[in-house]
C-alpha positions as a Markdown table, in Angstrom:
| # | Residue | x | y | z |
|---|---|---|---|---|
| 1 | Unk | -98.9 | 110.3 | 64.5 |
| 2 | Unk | -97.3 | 113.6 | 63.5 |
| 3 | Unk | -100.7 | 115.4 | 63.0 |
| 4 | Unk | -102.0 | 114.4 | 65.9 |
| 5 | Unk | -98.6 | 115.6 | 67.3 |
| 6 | Unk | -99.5 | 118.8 | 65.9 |
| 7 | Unk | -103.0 | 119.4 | 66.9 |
| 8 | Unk | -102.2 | 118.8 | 70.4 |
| 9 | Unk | -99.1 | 121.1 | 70.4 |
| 10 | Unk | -101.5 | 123.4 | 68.5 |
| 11 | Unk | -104.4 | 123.4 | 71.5 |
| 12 | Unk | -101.7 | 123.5 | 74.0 |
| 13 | Unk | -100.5 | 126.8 | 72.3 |
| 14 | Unk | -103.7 | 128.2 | 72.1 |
| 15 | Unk | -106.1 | 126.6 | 74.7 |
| 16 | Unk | -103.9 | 125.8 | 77.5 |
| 17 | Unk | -103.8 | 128.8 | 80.0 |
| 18 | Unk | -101.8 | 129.7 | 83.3 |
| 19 | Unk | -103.6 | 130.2 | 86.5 |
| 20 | Unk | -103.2 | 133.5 | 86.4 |
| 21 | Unk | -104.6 | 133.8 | 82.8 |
| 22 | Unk | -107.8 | 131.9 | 84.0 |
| 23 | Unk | -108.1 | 134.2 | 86.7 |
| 24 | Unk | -108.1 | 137.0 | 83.9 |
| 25 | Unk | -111.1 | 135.0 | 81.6 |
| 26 | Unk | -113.2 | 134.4 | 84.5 |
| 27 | Unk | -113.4 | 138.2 | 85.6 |
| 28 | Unk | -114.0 | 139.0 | 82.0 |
| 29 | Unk | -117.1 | 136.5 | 81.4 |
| 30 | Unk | -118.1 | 138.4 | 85.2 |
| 31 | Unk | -118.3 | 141.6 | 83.4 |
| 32 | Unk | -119.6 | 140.7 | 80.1 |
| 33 | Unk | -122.8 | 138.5 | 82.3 |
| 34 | Unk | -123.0 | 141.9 | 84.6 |
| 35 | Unk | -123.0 | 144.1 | 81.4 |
| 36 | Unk | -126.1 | 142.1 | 79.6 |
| 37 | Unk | -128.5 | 141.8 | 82.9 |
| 38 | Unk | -128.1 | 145.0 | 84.4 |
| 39 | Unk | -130.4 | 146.9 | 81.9 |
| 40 | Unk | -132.8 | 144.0 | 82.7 |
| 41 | Unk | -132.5 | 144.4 | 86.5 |
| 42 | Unk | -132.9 | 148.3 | 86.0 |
| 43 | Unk | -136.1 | 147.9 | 84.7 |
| 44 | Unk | -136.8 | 145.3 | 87.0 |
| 45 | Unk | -136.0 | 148.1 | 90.4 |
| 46 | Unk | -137.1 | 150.9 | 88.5 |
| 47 | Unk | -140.2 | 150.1 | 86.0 |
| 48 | Unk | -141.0 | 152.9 | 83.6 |
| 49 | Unk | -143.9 | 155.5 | 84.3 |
| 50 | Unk | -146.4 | 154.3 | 81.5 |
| 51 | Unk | -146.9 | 157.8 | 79.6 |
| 52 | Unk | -150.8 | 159.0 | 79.5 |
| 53 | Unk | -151.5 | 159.3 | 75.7 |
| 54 | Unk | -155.1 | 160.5 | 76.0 |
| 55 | Unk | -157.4 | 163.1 | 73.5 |
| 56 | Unk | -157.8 | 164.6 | 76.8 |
| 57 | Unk | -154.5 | 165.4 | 77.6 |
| 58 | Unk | -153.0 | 166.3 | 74.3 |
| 59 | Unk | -155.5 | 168.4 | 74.2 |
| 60 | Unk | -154.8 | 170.3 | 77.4 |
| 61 | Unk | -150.9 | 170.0 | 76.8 |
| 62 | Unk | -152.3 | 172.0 | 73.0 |
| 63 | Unk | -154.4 | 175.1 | 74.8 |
| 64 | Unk | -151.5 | 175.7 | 77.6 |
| 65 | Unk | -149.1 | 176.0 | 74.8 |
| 66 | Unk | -151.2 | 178.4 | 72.8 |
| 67 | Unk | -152.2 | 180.0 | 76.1 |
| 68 | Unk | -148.2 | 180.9 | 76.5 |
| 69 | Unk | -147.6 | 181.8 | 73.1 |
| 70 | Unk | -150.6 | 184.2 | 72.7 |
| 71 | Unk | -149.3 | 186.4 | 76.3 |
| 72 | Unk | -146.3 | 186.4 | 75.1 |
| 73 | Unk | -146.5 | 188.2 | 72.1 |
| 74 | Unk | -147.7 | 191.9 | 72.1 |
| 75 | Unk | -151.5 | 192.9 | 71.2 |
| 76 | Unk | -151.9 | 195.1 | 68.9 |
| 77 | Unk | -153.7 | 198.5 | 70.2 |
| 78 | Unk | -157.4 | 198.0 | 69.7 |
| 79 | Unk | -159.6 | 201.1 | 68.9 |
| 80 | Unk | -158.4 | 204.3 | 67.2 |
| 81 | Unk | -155.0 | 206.8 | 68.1 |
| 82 | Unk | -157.6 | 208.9 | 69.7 |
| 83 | Unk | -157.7 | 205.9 | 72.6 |
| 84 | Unk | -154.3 | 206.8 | 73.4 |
| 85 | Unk | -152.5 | 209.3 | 76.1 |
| 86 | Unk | -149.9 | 210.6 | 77.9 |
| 87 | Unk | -147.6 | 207.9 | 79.8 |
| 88 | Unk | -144.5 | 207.8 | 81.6 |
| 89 | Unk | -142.6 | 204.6 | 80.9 |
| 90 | Unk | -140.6 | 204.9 | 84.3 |
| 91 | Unk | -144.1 | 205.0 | 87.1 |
| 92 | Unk | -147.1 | 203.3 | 84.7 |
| 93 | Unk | -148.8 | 200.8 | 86.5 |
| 94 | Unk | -149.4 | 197.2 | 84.4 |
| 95 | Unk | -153.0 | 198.1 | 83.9 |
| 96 | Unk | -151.8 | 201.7 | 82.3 |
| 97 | Unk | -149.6 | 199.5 | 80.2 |
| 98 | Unk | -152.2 | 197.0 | 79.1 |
| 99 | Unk | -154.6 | 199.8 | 78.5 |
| 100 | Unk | -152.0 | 201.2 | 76.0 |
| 101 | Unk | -151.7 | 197.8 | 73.8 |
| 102 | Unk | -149.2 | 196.4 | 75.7 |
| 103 | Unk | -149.7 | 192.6 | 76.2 |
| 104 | Unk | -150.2 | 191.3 | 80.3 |
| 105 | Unk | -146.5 | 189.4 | 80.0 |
| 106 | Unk | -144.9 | 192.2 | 78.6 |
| 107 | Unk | -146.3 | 194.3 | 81.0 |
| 108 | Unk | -144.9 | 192.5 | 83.7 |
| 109 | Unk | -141.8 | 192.6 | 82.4 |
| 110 | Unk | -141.5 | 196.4 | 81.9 |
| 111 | Unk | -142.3 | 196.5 | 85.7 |
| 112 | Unk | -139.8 | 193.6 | 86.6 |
| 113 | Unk | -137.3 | 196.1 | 84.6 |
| 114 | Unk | -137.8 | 199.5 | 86.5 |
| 115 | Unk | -137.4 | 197.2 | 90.1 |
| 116 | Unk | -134.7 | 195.9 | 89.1 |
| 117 | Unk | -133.1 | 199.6 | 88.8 |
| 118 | Unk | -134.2 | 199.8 | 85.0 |
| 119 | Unk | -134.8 | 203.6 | 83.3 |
| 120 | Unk | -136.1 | 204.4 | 80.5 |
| 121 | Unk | -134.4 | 207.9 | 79.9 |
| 122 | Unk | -135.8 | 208.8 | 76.5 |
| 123 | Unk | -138.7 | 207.6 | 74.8 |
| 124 | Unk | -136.6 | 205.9 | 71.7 |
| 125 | Unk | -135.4 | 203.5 | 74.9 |
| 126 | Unk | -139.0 | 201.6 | 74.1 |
| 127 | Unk | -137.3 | 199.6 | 71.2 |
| 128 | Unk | -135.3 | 197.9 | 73.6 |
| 129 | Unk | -138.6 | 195.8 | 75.2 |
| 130 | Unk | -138.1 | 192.3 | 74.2 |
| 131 | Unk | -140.4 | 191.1 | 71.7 |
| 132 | Unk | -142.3 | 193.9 | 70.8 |
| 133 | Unk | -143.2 | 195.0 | 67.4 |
| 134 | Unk | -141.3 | 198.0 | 66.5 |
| 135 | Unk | -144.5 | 199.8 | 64.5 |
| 136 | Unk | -146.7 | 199.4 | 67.4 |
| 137 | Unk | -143.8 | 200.8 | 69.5 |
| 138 | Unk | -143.7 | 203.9 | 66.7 |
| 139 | Unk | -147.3 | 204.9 | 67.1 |
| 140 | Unk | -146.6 | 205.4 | 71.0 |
| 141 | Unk | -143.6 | 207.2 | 70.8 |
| 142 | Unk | -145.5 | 210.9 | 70.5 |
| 143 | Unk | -147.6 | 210.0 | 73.7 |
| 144 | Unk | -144.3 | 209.0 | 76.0 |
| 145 | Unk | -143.9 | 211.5 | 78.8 |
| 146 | Unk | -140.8 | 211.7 | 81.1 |
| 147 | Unk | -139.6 | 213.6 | 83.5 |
| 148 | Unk | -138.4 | 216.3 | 80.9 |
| 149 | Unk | -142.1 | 217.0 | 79.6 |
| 150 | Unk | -140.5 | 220.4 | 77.3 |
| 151 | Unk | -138.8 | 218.0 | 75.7 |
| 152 | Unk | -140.3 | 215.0 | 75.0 |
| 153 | Unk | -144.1 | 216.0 | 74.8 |
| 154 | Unk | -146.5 | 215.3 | 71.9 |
| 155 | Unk | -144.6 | 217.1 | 69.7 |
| 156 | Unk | -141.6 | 214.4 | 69.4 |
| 157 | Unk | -141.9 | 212.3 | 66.6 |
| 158 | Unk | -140.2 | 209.2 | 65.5 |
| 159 | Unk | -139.4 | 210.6 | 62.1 |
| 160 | Unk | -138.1 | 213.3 | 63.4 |
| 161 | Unk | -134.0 | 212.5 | 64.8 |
| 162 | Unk | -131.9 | 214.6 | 63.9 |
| 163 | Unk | -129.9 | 212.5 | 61.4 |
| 164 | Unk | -125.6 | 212.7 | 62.3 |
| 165 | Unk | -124.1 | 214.2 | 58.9 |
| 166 | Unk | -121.7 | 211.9 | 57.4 |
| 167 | Unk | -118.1 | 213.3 | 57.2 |
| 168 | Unk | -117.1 | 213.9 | 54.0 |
| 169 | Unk | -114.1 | 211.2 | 52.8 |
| 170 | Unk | -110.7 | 213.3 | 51.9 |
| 171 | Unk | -108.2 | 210.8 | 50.2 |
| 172 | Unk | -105.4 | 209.7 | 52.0 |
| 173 | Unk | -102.1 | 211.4 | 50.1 |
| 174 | Unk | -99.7 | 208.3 | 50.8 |
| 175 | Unk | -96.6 | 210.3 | 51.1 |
| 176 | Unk | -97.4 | 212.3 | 54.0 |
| 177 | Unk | -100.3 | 210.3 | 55.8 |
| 178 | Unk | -99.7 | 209.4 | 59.8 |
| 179 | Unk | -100.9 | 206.0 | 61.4 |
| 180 | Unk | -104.5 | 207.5 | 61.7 |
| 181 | Unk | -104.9 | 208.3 | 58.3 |
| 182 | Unk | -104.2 | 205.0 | 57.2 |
| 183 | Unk | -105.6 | 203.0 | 59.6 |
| 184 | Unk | -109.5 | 204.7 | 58.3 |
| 185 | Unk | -108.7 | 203.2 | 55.3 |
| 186 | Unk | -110.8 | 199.6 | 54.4 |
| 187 | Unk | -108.3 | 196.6 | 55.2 |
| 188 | Unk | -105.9 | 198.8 | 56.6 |
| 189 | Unk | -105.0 | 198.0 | 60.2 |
| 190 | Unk | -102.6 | 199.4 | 62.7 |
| 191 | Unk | -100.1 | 197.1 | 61.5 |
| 192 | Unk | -100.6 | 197.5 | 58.1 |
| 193 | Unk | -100.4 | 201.2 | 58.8 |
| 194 | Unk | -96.7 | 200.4 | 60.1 |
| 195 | Unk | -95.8 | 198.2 | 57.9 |
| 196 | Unk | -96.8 | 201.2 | 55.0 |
| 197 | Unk | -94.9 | 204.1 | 56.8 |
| 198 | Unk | -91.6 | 201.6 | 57.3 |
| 199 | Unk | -91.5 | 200.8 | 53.8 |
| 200 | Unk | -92.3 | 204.4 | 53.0 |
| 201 | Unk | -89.3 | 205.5 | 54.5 |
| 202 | Unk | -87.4 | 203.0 | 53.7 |
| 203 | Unk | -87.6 | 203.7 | 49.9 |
| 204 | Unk | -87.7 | 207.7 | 50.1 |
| 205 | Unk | -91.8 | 207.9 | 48.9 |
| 206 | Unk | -94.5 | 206.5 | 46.8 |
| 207 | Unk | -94.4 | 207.9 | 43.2 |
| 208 | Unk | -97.2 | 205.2 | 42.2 |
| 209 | Unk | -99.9 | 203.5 | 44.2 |
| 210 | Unk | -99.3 | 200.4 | 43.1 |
| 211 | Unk | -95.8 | 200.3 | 45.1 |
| 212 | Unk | -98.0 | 199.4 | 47.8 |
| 213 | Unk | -98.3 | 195.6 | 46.5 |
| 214 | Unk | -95.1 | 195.5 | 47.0 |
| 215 | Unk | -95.7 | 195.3 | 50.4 |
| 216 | Unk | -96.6 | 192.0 | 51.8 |
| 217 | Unk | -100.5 | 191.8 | 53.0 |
| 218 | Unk | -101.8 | 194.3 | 50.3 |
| 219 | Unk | -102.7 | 192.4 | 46.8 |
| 220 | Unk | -104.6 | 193.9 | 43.7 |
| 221 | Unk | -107.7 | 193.1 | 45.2 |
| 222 | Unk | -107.5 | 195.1 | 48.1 |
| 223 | Unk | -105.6 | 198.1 | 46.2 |
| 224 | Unk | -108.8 | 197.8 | 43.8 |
| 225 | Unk | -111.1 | 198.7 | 47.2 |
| 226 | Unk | -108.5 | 201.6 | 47.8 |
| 227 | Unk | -109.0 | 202.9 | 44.4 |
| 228 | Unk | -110.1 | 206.5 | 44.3 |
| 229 | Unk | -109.4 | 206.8 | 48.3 |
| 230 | Unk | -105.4 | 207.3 | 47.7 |
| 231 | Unk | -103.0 | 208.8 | 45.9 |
| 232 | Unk | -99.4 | 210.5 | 45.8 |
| 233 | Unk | -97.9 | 213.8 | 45.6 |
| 234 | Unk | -94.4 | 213.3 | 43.7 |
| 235 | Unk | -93.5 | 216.5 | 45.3 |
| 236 | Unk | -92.8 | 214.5 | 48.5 |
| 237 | Unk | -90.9 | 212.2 | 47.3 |
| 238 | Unk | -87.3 | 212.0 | 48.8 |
| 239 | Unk | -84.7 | 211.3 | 46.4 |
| 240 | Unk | -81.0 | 209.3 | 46.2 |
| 241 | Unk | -78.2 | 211.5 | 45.4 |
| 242 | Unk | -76.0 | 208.7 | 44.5 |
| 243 | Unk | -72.9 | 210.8 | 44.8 |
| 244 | Unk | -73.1 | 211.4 | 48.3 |
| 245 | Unk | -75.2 | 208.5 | 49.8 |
| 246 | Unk | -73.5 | 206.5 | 52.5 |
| 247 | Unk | -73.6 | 202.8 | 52.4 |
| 248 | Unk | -75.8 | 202.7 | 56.0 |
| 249 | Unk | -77.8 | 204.8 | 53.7 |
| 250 | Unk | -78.0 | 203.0 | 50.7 |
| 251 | Unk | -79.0 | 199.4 | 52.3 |
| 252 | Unk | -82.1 | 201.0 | 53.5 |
| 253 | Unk | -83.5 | 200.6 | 50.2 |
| 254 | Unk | -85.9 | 198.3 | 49.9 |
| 255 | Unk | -84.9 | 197.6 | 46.1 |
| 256 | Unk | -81.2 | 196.9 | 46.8 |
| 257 | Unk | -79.5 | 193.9 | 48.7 |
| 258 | Unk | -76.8 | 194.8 | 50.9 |
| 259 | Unk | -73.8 | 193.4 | 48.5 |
| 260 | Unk | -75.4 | 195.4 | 46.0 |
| 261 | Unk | -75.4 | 198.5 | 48.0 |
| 262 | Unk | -71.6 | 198.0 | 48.8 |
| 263 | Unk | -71.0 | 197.4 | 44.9 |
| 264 | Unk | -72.7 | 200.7 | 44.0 |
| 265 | Unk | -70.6 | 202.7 | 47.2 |
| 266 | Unk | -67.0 | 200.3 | 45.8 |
| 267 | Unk | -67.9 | 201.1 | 42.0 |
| 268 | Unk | -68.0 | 205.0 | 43.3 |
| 269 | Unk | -64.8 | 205.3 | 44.9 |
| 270 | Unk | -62.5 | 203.3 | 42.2 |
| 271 | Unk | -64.2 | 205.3 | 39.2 |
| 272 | Unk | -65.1 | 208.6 | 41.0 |
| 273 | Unk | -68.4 | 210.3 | 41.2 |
| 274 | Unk | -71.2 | 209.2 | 38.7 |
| 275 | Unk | -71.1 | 211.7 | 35.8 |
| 276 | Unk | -74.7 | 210.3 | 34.5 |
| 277 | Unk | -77.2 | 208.8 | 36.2 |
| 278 | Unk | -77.1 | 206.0 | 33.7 |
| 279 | Unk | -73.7 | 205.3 | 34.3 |
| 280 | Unk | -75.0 | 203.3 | 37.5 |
| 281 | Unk | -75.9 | 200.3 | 35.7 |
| 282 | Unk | -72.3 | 200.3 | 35.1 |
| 283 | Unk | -72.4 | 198.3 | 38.5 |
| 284 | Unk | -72.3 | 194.6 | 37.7 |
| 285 | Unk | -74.2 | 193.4 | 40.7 |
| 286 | Unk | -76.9 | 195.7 | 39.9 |
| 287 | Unk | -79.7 | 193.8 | 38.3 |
| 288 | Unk | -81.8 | 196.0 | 35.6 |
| 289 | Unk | -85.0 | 195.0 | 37.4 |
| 290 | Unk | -83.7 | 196.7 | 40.5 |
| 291 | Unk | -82.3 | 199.9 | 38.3 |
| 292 | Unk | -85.4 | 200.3 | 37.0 |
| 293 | Unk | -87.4 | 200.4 | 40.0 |
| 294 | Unk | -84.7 | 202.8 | 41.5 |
| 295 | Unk | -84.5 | 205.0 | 38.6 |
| 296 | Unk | -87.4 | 207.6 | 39.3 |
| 297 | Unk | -85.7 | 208.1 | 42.4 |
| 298 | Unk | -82.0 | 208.5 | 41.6 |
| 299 | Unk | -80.6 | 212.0 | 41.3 |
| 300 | Unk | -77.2 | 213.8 | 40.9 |
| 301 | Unk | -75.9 | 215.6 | 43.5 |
């Protein structure tokens, strides 16, 4: 008795629905039925278009593509240079241009360009046709005729540009560079630039390129790209009379904390004016690390 008991309580639980619930299961099997036929009854309004595999039209669909892909790449100019003459890019008609080498499509297109408002103002402007090879476009260039016929007659040649002298590189001297200086310089951007002349400032000069790693952004690798393309004058360099620095001064530093700048200005007025430079690590909350790093730059008044 108690398992039966407990198989009917357990179908009650799990079989016996609410109205509403039914309600719910019926609309579901509604969608799930509509789901599964309507591919079916697609096919059934709309039958598929059966697809003509014949020899005779792949064969058709094969000469119409090779059709399109032999006008649309340029012909190559037949005969010898002595077949060639005088044009002007900006009013040849498309048989000029075919006569020339050009092929029928790209023909058209040159014309399509000049109606649209297109120019060709020098004869080098022939590279830009789409699709064209650029030697075949070479051997023309001494026979293009514009308006300006002194200056582009048969005497142009492609070889011939007048090639733009490089400027000659000047190193960039760190301690006196500006923003445009630096900013020639590979990896350096404007904000790197700023971030170089700040810190610059901040600590009085560069005596060593490598003080610029100390500068977040620039690593080894990128001071190894610089190499040869910087360096420092030590003349330039500003030093700290530590005598007669204030302390709105003296927390510039990029090397010193700002407690450590007070303890250096504190230590100075209890035991007088530092007789020796050396007598600054006398300061207890001056680490050596940062004495060293301040050391090239600390001076007596």
């Amino acid at each position: 008795m108690k398992g039966i008991k407990r198989t009917s309580h357990f179908l009650k639980q799990y079989f016996v629905f609410s109205k509403s619930e039914r309600k719910g299961i019926y609309v579901l099997l509604v969608l799930i039925a509509i789901a599964l036929f309507a591919p079916m009854l697609y096919k059934w309004v709309f039958p598929p278009e059966p697809i003509d595999f014949s020899i005779t039209t792949l064969v058709a669909a094969k000469e119409k593509q090779e059709s399109y892909l032999n006008d649309s790449l340029p012909q190559p100019i037949e005969g010898s240079s002595n077949s060639l003459f005088y044009f002007n890019p900006n009013t040849a008609d498309s048989a000029t241009l075919i006569s020339l080498g050009f092929a029928a499509k790209t023909a058209r297109n040159i014309i399509n360009y000049r109606n649209k408002g297109g120019e060709f103002k020098k004869p080098e402007d022939l590279y830009r046709i789409f699709n064209v090879d650029s030697n075949f476009i070479s051997t023309l260039l001494p026979y293009v005729q514009l308006d300006k016929e002194e200056e582009y007659q048969s005497q142009f040649k492609p070889n011939q540009y007048a090639t733009k002298e490089k400027k000659a590189f000047v190193p960039v001297e760190l301690n006196t560079a500006d923003s445009l200086q630096l900013v020639e310089l590979y990896g350096i951007g404007p904000k790197m630039a700023s971030k170089i002349i700040d810190y610059r400032n901040r600590l009085g000069g560069f005596f060593r390129v490598e003080q610029l790693t100390e500068i977040w952004g620039i690593d080894e690798f990128l001071l190894e790209e610089l190499n040869g393309k910087i360096y420092v004058d030590v003349s330039k360099v500003r030093y700290l009379p530590i005598n007669s620095i204030t302390y709105d001064e003296l927390k510039l530093n990029p090397y010193l904390r700002f407690k450590t700048a007070s303890a250096i200005i504190n230590y100075r007025k209890h035991h007088g004016a530092f007789k020796r430079v050396e007598d600054l690590k006398q300061v207890i909350l001056l680490p050596d690390s940062s004495y060293q790093k301040l050391l090239p730059y600390l001076k007596l008044d």
